[in-house]
C-alpha positions as CSV (number, residue, x, y, z in Angstrom):
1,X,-78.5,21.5,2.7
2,X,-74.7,21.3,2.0
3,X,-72.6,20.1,4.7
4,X,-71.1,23.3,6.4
5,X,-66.9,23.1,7.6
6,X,-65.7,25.3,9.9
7,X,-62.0,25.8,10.3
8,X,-60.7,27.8,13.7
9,X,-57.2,29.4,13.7
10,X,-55.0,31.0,11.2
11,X,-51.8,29.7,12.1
12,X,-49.7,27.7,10.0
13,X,-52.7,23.6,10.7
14,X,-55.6,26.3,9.8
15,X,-54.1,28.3,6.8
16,X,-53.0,25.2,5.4
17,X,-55.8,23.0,6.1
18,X,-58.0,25.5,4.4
19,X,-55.6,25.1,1.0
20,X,-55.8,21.3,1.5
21,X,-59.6,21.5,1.6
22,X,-60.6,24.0,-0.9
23,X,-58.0,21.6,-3.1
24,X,-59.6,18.5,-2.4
25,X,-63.9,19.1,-1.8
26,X,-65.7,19.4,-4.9
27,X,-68.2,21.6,-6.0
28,X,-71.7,21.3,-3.6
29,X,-69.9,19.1,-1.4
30,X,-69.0,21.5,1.3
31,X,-69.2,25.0,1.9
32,X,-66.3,26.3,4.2
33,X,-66.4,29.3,7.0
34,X,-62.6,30.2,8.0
35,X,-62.7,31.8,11.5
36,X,-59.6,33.6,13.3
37,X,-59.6,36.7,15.3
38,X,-56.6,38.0,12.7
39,X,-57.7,38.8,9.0
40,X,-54.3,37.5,8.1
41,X,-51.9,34.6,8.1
42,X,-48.8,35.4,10.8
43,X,-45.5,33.2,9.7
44,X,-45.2,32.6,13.2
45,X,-41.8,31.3,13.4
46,X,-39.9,33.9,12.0
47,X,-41.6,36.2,13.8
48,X,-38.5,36.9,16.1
49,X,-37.3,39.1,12.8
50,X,-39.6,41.9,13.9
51,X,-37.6,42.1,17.5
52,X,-34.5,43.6,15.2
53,X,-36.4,45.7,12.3
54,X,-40.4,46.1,13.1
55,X,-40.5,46.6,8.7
56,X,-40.5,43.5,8.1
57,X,-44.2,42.9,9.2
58,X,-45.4,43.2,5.8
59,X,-43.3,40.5,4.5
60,X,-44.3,37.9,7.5
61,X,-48.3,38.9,7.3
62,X,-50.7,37.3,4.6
63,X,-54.2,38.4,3.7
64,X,-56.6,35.5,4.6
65,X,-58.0,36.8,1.5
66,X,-54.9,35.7,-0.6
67,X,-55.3,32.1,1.5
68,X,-58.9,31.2,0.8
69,X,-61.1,31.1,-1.9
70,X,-64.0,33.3,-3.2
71,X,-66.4,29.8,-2.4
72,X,-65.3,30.3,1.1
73,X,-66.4,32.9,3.8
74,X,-64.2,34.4,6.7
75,X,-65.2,35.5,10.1
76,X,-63.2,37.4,12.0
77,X,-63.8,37.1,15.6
78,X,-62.0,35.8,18.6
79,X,-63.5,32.0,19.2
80,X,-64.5,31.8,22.8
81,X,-66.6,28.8,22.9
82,X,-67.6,25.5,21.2
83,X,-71.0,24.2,21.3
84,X,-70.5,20.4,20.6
85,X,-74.0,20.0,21.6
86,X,-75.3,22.6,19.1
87,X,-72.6,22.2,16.6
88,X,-71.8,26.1,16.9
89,X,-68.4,28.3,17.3
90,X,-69.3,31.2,19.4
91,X,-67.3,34.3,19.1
92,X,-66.2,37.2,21.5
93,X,-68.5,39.8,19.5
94,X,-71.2,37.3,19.8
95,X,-71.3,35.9,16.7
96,X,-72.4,32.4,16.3
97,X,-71.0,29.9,13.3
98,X,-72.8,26.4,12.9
99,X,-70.8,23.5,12.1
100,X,-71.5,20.2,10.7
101,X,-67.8,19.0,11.2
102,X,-65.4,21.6,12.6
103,X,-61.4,21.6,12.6
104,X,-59.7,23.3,16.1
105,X,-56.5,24.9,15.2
106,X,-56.4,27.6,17.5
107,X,-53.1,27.3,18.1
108,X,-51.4,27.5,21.7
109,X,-50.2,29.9,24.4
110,X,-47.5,30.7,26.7
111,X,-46.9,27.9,29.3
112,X,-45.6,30.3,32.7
113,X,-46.0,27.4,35.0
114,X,-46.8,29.1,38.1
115,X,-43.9,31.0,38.5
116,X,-44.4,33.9,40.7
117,X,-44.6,37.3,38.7
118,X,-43.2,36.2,35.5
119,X,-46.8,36.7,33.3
120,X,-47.2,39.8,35.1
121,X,-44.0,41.1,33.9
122,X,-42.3,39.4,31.0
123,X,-42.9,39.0,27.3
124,X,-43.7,36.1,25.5
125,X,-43.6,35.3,21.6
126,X,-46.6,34.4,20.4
127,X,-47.7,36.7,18.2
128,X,-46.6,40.2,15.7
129,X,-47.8,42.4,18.8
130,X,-45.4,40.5,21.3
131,X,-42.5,41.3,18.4
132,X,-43.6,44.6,18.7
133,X,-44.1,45.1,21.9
134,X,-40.3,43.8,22.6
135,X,-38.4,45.8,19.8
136,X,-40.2,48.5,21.5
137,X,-39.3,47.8,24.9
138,X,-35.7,46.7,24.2
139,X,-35.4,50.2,22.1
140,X,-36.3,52.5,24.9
141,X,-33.7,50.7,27.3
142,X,-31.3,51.1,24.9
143,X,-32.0,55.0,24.4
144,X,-31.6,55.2,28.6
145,X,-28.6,53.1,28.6
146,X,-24.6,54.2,28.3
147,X,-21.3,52.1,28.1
148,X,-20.5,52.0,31.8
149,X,-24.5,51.4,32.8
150,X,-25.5,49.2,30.0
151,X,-29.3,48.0,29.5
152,X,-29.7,43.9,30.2
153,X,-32.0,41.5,28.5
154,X,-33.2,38.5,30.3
155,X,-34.5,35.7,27.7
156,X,-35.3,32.7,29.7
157,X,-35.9,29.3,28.0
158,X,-33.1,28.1,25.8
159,X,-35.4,26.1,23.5
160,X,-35.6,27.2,19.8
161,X,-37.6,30.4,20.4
162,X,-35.7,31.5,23.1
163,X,-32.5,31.0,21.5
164,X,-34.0,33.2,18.1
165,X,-34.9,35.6,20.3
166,X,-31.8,36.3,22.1
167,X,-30.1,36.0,18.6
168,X,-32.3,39.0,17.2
169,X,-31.9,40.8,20.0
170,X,-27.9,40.8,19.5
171,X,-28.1,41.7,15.7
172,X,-30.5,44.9,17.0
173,X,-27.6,45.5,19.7
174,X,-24.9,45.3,17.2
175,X,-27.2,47.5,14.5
176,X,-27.4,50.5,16.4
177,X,-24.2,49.8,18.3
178,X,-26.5,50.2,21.7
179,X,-25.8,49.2,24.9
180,X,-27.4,46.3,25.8
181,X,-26.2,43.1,27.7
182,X,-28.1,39.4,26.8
183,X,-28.5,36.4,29.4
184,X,-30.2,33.3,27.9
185,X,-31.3,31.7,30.8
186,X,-32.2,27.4,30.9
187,X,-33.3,26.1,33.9
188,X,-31.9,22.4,32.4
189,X,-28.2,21.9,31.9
190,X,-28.5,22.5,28.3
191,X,-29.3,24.9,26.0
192,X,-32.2,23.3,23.1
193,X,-32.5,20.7,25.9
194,X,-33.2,17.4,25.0
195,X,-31.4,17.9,21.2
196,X,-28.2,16.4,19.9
197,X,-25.2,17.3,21.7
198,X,-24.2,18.6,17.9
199,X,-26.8,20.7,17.3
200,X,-26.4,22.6,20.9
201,X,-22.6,22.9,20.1
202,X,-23.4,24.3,17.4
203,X,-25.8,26.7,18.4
204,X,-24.3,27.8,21.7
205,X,-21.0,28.6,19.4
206,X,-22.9,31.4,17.5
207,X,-24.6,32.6,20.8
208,X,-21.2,32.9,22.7
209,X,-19.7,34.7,19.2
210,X,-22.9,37.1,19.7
211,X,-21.9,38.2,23.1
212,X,-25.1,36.4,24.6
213,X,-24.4,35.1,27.7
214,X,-25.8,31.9,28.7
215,X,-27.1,30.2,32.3
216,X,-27.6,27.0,32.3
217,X,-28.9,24.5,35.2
218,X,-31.0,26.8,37.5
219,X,-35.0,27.5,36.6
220,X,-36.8,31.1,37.3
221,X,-38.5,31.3,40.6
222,X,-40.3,34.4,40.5
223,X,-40.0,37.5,38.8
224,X,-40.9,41.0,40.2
225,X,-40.4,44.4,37.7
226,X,-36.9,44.8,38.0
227,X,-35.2,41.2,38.4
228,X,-35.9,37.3,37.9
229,X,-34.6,35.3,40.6
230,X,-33.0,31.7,39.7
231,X,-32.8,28.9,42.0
232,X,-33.4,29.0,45.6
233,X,-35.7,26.8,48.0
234,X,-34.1,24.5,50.6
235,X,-33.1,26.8,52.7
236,X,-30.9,29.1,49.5
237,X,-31.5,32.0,48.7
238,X,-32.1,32.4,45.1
239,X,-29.8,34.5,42.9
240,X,-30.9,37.8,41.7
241,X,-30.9,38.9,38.1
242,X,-32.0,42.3,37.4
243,X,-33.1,43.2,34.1
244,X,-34.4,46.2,31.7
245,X,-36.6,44.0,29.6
246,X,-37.5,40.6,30.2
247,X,-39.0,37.6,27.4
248,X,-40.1,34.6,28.8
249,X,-40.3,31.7,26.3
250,X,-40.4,28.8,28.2
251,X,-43.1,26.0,26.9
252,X,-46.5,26.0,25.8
253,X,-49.7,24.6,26.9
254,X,-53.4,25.2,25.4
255,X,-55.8,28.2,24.6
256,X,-57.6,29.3,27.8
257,X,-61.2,29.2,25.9
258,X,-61.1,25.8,25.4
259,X,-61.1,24.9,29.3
260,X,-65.1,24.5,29.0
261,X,-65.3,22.4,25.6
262,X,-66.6,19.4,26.0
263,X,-63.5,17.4,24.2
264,X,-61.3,15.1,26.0
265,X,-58.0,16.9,27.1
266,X,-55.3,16.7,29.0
267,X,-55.8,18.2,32.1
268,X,-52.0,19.7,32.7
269,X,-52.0,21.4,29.4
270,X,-55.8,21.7,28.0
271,X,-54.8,20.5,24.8
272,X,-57.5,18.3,23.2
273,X,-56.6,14.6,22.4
274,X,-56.6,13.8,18.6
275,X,-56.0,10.5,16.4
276,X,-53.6,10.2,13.6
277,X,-56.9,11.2,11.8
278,X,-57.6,14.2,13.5
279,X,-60.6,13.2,15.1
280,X,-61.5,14.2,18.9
281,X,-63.7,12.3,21.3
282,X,-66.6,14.0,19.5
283,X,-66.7,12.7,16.0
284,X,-67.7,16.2,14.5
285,X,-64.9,17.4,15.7
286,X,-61.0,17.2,14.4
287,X,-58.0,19.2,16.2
288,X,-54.7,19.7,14.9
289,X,-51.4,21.6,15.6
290,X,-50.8,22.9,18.8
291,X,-53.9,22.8,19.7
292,X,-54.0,19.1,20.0
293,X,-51.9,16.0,21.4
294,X,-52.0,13.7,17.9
295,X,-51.6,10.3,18.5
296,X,-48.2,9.0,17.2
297,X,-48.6,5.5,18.5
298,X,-46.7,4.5,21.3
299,X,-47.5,6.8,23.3
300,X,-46.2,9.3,21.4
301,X,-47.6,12.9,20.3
302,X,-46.6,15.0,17.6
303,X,-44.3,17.9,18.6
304,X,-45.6,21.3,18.7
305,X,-43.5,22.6,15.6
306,X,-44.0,24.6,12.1
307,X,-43.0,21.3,10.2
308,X,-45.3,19.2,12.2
309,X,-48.0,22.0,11.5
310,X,-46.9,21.9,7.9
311,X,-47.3,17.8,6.8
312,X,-50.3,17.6,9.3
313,X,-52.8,20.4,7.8
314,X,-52.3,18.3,4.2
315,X,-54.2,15.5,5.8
316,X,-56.6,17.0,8.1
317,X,-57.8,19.5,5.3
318,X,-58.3,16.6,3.0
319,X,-59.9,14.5,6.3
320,X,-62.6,17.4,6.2
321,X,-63.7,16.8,3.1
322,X,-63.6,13.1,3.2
323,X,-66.0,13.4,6.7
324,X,-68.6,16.1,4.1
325,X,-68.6,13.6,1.6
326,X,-68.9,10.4,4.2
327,X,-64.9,8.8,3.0
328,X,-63.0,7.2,4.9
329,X,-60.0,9.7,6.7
330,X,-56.6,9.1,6.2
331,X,-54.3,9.2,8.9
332,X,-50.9,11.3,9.6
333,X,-47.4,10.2,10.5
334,X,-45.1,13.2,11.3
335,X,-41.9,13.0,9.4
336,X,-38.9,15.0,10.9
337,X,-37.2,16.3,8.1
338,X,-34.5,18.4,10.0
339,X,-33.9,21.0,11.8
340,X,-32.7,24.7,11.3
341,X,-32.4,27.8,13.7
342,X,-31.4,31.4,13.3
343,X,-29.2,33.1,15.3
344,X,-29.5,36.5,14.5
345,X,-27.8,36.5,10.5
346,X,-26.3,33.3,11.1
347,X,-28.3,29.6,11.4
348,X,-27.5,26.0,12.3
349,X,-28.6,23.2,10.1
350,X,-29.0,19.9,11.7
351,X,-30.5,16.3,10.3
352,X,-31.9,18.0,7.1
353,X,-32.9,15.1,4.9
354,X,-31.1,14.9,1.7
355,X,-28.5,16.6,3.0
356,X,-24.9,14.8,3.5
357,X,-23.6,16.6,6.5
358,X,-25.5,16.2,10.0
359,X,-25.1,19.8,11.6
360,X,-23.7,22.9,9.4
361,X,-24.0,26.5,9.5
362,X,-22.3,29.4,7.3
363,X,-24.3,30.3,4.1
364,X,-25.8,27.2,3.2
365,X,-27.6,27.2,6.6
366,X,-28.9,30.9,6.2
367,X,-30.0,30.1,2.5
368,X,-31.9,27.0,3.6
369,X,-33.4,28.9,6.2
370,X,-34.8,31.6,4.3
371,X,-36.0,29.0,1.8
372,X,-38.0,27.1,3.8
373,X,-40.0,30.2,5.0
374,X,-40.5,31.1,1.4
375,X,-41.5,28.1,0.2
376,X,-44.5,28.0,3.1
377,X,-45.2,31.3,1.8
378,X,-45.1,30.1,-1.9
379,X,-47.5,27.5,-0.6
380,X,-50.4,29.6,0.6
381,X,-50.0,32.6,-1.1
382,X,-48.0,33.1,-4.4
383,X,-44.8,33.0,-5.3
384,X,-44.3,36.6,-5.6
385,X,-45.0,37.3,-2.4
386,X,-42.1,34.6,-1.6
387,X,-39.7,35.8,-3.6
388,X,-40.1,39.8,-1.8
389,X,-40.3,38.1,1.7
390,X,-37.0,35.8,0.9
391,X,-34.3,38.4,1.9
392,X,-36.1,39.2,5.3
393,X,-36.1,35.5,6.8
């Protein structure tokens, strides 16, 4: 019987692992099932363009059917289990997919670390509905708003999807000339904490010439429907923030339905442990992306980016095939090749390789920006579908 792969997830590790395998198995060797609760390929990271113009949807969705192959099949179900023991993905509808080696790239979800009302009222950005769902919102609160009684949007978490979002919020404001008010808020003393102090002067500069206001140094702690409250606790009372329309984009940790697979995890974030190879602590088993924590070596995990997704679904869809045909797996070093972020029209470049200048902005920022969503694109679809898409990123 051929050897039956099973890939999990259509983000950016599971669209391009499938590329990388259908590229690499030969014919007999494998027969592939793709399985994703979304018939399409979502370009995740520049999702933040549907907040300003909800038209652009077409240009940031992809047919799976464009992806894969006719050779391989698709299943489109939510996965809510893993049988390890059985070697089956179980679905929501109650469809069951065996496995003889299976790749997890379901991707991850919005960390709200315990803070008191914030997943009962904000929105996160994690997917085309949540872009949807906050032009929508952000729309209506501008429609109820005037000059002297503006609407506000609270975007807390200063990281690089925070800081997207609060840029595409102001392009929407400045669009239709609504009235609408922007706090970035980041509980650390920094906005894209933890970056080079170049890179976050560069990228607070364009918020501040938006008109986004930015808090730094105190966290969320709690939210209720009408206002976030920062700081507080030893006695202080916190400080009171009311808002309109609230996006919470703080951090990430793993998909709830793989709390009862029986892979080892880490217990704070239910991500599965991975090797440079991909492998789990079940050898029929790989994870990648943010799904997993990928060994780096010294202690060290890959980060939870696009580009990390990018270089790492390469390896891991060629792994699969090597594990069919009984190779031995290469293994995966992430190299960062730079950074860029939008802010609203304008982007920050910073550490690009092959470029000479550390951290710029202006056109040649924007351009890049745009190009490296169309190449991905390019990559796993066509490059027609690049070229109409390159104008919207």
């Amino acid at each position: 019987m051929t050897t039956q792969v099973v890939v999990v997830g259509s983000g950016y590790a599971g669209a391009g692992a499938v590329k990388a395998f259908e590229d690499e198995v030969g014919a007999g060797e494998a027969e592939l099932t793709w399985v994703s609760e979304h018939d399409y390929h979502l370009v995740l990271h520049e999702v933040h363009r549907v907040i300003r113009n909800p038209a652009v949807e077409s240009k940031l969705t992809i047919p799976v059917d464009e992806i894969m192959s006719d050779r391989s099949t698709f299943v489109e179900g939510r996965v809510v289990n893993v049988d390890t023991d059985e070697r089956a993905v179980e679905t929501a509808d109650g469809e069951t997919v065996p496995y003889d080696y299976l790749l997890l790239a379901v991707g991850s979800t919005t960390a709200f670390f315990g803070i008191d009302g914030l997943r009962a009222h904000a929105h996160q950005l994690k997917s085309l509905g949540d872009a949807q769902a906050i032009h929508d919102d952000v729309s209506d609160a501008a429609a109820e708003a005037t000059r002297s009684d503006p609407a506000t949007v609270v975007v807390g978490g200063a990281g690089l999807s925070g800081i997207q979002t609060a840029g595409e919020v102001a392009e929407y404001r400045d669009i239709h000339r609504a009235p609408i008010d922007i706090v970035l808020v980041e509980g650390l003393d920094e906005i894209f904490p933890g970056n080079d102090p170049a890179i976050q002067g560069a990228l607070r500069q364009r918020l501040e010439e938006a008109d986004v206001e930015i808090r730094t140094g105190d966290f969320i702690s709690k939210a209720d429907e009408d206002a976030v409250y920062l700081g507080g606790g030893d006695d202080e009372e916190p400080t009171e923030l009311p808002y309109d329309v609230l996006v919470w984009t703080g951090g990430v940790t793993g998909q709830q339905e793989l709390e009862g697979v029986t892979l080892d995890k880490d217990e704070r974030s239910n991500r599965v442990f991975a090797g440079a190879d991909f492998t789990t602590s079940d050898d029929r088993v790989f994870a990648i992306g943010d799904t997993a924590l990928v060994d780096q070596g010294d202690d060290d995990v890959a980060p939870p980016t696009a580009q990390a997704a990018w270089q790492a679904a390469e390896v891991a869809g060629e792994n699969l095939a090597r594990a069919a045909r009984g190779a031995p797996l290469r293994t995966w070093t992430h190299e960062d090749k730079g950074t860029v972020i939008s802010v609203g029209e304008e982007a920050v470049a910073h550490d690009v390789v092959g470029m000479p200048i550390d951290t710029f902005g202006g056109t040649p920022a924007k351009l890049l920006k745009k190009a490296i969503a169309s190449r991905w694109i390019a990559k796993v679809s066509s490059t027609g579908r690049a070229i109409g898409a390159f104008g919207d990123m």
